[in-house]
C-alpha positions in Angstrom: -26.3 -2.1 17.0 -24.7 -3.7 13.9 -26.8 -6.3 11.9 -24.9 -9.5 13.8 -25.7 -8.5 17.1 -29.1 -8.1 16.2 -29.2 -11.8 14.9 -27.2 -12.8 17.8 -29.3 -11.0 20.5 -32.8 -12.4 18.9 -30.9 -15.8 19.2 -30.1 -15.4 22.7 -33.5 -14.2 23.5 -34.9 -17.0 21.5 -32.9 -19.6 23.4 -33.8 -17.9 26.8 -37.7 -19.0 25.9 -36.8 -22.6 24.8 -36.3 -23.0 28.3 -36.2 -19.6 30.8 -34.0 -20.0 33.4 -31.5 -23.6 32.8 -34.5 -25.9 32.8 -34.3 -29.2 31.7 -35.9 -28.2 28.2 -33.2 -25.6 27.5 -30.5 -27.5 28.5 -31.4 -30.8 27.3 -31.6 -28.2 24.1 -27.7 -27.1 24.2 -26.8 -30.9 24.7 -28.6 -31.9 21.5 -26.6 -28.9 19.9 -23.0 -29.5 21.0 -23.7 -33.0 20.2 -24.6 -32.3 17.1 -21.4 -30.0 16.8 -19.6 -32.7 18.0 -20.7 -35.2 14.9 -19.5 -32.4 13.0 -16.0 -32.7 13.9 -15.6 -36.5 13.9 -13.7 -36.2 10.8 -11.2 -33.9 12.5 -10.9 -35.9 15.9 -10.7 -39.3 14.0 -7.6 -37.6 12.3 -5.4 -37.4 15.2 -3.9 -33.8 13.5 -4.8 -31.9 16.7 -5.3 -32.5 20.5 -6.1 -28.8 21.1 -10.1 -28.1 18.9 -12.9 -26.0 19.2 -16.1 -28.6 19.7 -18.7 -25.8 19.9 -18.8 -22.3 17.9 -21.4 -19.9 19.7 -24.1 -18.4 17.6 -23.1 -20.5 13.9 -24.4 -23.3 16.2 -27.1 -22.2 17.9 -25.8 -21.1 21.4 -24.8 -17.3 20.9 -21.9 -16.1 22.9 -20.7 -19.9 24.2 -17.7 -21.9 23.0 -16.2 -24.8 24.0 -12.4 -26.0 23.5 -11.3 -29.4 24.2 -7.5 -29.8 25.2 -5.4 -33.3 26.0 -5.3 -36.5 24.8 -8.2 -38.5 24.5 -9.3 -40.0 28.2 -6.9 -37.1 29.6 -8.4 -33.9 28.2 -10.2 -30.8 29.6 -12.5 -28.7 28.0 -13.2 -24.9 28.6 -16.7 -23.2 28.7 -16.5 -19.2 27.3 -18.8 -17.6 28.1 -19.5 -14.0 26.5 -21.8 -11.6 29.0 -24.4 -10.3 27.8 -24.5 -12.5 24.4 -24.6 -16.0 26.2 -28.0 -16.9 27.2 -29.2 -16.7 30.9 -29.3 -20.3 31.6 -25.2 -20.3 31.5 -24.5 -17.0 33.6 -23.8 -17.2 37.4 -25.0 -20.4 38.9 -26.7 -21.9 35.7 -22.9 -22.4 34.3 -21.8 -25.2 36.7 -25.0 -26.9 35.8 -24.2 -26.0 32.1 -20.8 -27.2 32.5 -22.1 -30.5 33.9 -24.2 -31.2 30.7 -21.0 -30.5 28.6 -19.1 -32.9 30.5 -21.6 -35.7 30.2 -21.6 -35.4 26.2 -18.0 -35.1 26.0 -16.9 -37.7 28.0 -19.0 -40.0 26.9 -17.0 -39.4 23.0 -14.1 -40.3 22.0 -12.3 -37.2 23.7 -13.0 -38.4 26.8 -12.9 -35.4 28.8 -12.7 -34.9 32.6 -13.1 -31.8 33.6 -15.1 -28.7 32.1 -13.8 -25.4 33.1 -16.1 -21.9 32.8 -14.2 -19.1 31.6 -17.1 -15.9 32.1 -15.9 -12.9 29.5 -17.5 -10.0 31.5 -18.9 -7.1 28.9 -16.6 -4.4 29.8 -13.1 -6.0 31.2 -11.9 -2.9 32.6 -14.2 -3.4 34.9 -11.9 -6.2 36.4 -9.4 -3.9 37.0 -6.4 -6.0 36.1 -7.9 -9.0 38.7 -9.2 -12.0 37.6 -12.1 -13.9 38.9 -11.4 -17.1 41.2 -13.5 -19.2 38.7 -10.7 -18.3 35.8 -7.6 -19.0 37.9 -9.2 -22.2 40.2 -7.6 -25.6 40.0 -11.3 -26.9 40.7 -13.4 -27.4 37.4 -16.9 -26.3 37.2 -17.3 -30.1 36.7 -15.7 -33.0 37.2 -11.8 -33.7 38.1 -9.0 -31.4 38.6 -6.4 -31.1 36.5 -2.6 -30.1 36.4 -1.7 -26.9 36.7 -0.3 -26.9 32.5 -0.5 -29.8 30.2 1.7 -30.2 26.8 -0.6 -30.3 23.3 0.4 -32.1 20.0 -0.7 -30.0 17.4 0.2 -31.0 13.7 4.1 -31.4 14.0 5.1 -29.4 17.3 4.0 -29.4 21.1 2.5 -26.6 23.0 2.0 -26.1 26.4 -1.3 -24.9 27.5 -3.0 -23.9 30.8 -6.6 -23.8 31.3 -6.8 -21.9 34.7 -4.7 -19.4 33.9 -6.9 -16.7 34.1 -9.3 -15.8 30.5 -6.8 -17.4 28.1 -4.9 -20.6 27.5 -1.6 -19.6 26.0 -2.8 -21.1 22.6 -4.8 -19.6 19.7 -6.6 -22.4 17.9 -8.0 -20.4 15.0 -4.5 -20.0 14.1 -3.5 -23.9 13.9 -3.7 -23.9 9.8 -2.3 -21.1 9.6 1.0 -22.2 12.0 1.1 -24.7 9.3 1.4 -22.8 6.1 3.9 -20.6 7.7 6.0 -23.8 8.3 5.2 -25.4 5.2 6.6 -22.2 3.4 10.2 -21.9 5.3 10.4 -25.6 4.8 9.7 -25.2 0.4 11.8 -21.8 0.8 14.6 -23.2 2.5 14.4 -26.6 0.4 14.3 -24.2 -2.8 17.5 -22.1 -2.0 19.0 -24.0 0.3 19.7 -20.9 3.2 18.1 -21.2 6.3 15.3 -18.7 6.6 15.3 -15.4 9.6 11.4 -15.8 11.3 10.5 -12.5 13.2 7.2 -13.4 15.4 5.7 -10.1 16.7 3.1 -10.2 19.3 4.6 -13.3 19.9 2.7 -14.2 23.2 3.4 -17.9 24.1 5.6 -18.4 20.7 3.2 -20.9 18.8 4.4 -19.9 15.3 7.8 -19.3 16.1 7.7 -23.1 17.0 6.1 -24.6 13.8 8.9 -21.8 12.2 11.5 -23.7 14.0 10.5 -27.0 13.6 10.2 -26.4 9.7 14.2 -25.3 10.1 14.0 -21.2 10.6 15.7 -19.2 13.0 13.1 -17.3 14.9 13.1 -13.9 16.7 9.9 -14.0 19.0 9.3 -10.1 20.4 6.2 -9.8 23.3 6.4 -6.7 26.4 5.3 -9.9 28.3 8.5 -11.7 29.7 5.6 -14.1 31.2 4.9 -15.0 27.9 8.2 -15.0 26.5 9.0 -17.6 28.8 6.0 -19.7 28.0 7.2 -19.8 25.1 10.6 -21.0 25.8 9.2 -23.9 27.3 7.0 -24.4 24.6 10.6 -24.7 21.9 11.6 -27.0 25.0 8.4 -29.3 24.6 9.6 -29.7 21.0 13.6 -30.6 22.1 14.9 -27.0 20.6 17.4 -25.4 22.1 16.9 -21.9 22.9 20.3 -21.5 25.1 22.7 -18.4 24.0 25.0 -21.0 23.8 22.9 -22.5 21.3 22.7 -18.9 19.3 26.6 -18.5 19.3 26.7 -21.5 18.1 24.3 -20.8 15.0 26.3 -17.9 14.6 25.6 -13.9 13.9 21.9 -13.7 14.1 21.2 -17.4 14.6 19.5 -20.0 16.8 15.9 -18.5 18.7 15.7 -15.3 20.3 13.3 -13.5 22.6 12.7 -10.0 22.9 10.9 -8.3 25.8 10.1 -5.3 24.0 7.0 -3.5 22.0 7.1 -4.3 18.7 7.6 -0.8 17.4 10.3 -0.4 20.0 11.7 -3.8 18.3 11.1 -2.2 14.5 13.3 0.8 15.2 16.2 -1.9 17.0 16.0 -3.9 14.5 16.7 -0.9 11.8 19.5 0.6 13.8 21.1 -3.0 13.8 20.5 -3.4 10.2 18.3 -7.0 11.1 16.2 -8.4 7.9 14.0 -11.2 7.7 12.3 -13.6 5.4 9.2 -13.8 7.0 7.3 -11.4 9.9 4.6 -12.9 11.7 2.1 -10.1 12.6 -0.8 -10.5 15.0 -1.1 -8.2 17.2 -4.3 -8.0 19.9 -7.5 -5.5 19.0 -5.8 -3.0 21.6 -2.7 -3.4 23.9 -2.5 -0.5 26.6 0.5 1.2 26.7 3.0 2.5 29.5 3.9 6.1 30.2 6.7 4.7 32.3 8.1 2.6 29.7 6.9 5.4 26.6 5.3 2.6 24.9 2.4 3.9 23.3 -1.4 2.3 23.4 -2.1 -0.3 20.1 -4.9 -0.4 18.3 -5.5 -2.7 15.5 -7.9 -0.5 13.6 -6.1 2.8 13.8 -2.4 0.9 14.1 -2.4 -1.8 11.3 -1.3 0.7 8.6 2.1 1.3 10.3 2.7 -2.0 11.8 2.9 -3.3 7.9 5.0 -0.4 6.6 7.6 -1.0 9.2 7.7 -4.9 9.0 7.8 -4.5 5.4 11.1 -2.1 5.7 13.1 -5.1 7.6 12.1 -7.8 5.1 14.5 -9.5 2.6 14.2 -9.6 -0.8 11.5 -11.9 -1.6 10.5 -11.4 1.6 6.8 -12.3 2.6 4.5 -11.0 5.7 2.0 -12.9 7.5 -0.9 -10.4 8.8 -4.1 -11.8 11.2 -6.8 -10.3 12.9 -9.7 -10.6 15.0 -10.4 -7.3 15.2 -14.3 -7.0 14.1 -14.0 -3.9 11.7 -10.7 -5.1 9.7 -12.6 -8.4 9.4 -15.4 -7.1 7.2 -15.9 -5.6 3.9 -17.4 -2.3 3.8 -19.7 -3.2 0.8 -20.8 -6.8 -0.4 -18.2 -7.2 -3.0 -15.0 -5.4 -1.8 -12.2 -6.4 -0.1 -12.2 -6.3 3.6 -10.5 -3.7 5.4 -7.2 -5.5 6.9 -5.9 -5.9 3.0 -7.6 -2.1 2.2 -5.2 -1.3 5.2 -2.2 -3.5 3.7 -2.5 -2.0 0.2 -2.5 1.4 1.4 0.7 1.1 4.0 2.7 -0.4 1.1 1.5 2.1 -1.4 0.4 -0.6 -4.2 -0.8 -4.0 -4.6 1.4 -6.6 -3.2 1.7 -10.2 -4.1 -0.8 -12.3 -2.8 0.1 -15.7 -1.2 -2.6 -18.5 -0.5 -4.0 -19.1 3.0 -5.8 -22.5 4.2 -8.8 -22.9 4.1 -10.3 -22.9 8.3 -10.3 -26.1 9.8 -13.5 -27.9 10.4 -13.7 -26.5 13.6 -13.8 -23.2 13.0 -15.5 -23.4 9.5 -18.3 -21.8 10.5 -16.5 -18.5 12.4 -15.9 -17.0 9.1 -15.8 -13.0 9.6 -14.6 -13.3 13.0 -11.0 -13.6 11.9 -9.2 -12.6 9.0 -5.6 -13.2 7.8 -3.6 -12.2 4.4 -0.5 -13.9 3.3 1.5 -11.7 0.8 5.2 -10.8 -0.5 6.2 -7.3 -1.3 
């Protein structure tokens, strides 16, 4: 067991005593917390940069393996409940979680959020063991507590809108660790393109609902967005609709050889040996994939895995880029997060430096938003040209 599971298990236990079994005293407990979490983020919610935030962050806030999203405008938003087996303490598991899930919706909708509803999303320990089904809590119309709401509702975040869904099984269709990050990406096609004047090529990889290749497209770029999920891929071509772009292949033959927004149902290293034969280069590849991806012996697509798989993932992007091309590379994946020894670099740019055979150039990240300042080592991300 590695140190931060031992902290987080002795927290969980410690939390199961405060109260036992969802008693008053416990979760009169969690409510002082996520209000205090709340208070936290008023800066953030004042700011009106983001309808889609994280309000509560698990252990960094004294509930280990719980957090709470809020999506919507303010008297119209929804928040989910995640809830991580065998890390969450007892009092939100099985029946305690609609009581837990009232308590949430008291605090929240009596802030300046103003949610309605509270949905519980339970992350079971092993998910194989859901065999590809999802539980009726995670795909149910009805909230844990309080009102139902549509089936998908559209998100302002920063300078684009995003569709999300938040009973659409264990996910939402929107990564909000990512938002800053979108940002930058824009904000560097829209200095690049002011700068040279030529309208920047955006390949998003792992695209899933198309979030970056939005804020790329609002900025100016023309995007490629590749997923194996056509699901996705068309989530996100609702998602460039929610924003009034175009995505027709009218629109493309319009732009002309290459241009406009295009979707790829394909693997990504399927895409990377396409996009070679074709001769495709681009200023900017978006890369973050999942922890692991099972593959398909019917389709020959191989199984991913971030820790054995990142090496070659940035050795092929970085043969399709540009001159003065530049690579955006994320992860959540636990062990490329972390530094093997206090003082060295953690192992996702130990895996970049290596795949590219020398040091590349660094290029600055944001700083996490208040929301997710204190999930440090649970994500990681490296900006660099080569």
């Amino acid at each position: 067991m590695e140190e931060s599971e031992q902290v987080s298990d002795a927290a969980r236990k410690s939390f199961d005593r405060a109260g036992g079994h969802a008693t008053d005293r416990a979760g009169g407990r969690f409510v002082d917390l996520l209000a205090a979490a709340l208070a936290k983020r008023g800066a953030l919610i004042a700011s009106n940069r983001t309808q889609a935030l994280r309000v509560f962050s698990g252990d960094a806030e004294g509930a280990p393996g719980v957090f709470v999203d809020v999506y919507g405008p303010a008297g119209a938003s929804g928040a989910v409940m995640m809830v991580y087996e065998g890390r969450a303490p007892k009092m939100f598991m099985g029946e305690g979680a609609q009581r837990m899930a009232a308590d949430v919706l008291a605090v929240l909708a009596a802030s300046s959020l103003g949610v309605t509803a509270v949905y519980v999303k339970p992350f079971p320990k092993d998910r194989a063991k859901l065999g590809g089904e999802m539980p009726e809590e995670v795909t149910s119309a009805t909230p844990a507590a309080g009102t139902a709401m549509g089936e998908a509702m559209v998100v302002c975040e920063i300078d684009w809108n995003l569709e999300v869904r938040l009973f659409d099984g264990l996910s939402t269709g929107l990564f909000l660790d990512q938002r800053e990050n979108r940002a930058a990406m824009a904000l560097a096609v829209k200095r690049r393109m002011e700068k040279n004047g030529e309208r920047l090529a955006v390949l998003n990889t792992f695209a899933y609902t198309c979030a970056f290749s939005v804020a790329a497209a609002r900025a100016g770029a023309e995007t490629t967005s590749v997923d194996v999920s056509g699901r996705y891929l068309e989530w996100g071509k609702r998602n460039f609709a929610h924003n009034k772009i175009d995505v027709s292949e009218q629109a493309a033959a319009r732009a002309g050889t290459g241009g406009g927004h295009r979707f790829a149902k394909m693997d990504t290293f399927e895409f990377f040996a396409y996009a070679k034969r074709k001769g495709l280069k681009y200023d900017l590849i978006i890369l973050d994939p999942p922890s692991f991806a099972a593959g398909s012996k019917k389709k020959g697509i191989k199984p991913f895995s971030s820790t054995a798989d990142y090496g070659r993932l940035v050795k092929e992007a970085a043969a399709l880029l540009r001159p003065h091309g530049a690579i955006f590379a994320s992860t959540n994946t636990q062990e490329l997060c972390v530094a093997p020894m206090a003082g060295e670099v953690i192992r996702l740019e130990r895996e970049i430096v290596k795949a590219l055979g020398r040091e590349p150039r660094w290029l600055k990240l944001p700083a996490a938003a208040s929301d997710f300042a204190m999930e440090e080592g649970r994500f990681a991300a490296r900006f660099f040209a080569v």
